[in-house]
N, C-alpha and C positions, 0 to 999 in steps of 0.2 A: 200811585194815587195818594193824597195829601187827605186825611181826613181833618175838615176844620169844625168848628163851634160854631153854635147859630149865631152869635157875637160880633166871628171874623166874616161868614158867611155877609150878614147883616150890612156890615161895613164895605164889602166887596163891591156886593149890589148897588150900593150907592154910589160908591165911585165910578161904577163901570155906568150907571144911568146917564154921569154928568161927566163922560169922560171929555180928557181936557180942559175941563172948568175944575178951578177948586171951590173945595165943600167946606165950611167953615166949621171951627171946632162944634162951635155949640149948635148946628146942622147937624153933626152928625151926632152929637152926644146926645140930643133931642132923641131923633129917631134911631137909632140903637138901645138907651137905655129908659126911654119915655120917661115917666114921670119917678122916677129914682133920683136922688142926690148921688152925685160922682162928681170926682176931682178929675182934674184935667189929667194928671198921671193916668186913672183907669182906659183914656183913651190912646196917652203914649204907650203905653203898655199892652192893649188892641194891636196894634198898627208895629209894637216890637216882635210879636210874635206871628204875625204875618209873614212880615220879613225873614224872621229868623225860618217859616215852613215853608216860604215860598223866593227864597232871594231874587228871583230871576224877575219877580213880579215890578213892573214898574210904577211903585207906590210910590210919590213920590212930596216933600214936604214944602211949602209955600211957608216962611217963616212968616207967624204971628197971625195967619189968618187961616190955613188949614190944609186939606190934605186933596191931591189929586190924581188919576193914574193918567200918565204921558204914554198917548197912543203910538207906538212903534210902525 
């Protein structure tokens, strides 16, 4: 068992809502980190450690408009 953060949690949930569609960066940096200032890194850096606890997961990147999981 993979214990995640409410963060990667947060970000999961979103993707698995609108799975197969992508979610746009600032979609998800909206509702993960509401009303905070974050740089786009805080969200690649989300989405690296994901990967890195979950490889198998099919997170997967839409360049320049955002992030989606490709249903198997």
């Amino acid at each position: 068992m993979v214990d995640l953060n409410t963060k990667q949690k947060l970000l999961i949930e979103l993707l698995v809502k609108n799975i197969n569609n992508v979610v746009s960066f600032e979609t998800l940096e909206f509702n993960i980190w509401q009303d905070e200032e974050v740089s786009r890194s805080s969200l690649r850096t989300l989405v690296y450690s994901i990967r890195k606890l979950l490889p198998n997961f099919p997170l997967k990147t839409y360049s320049k408009k955002g992030y989606y999981i490709q249903q198997i």
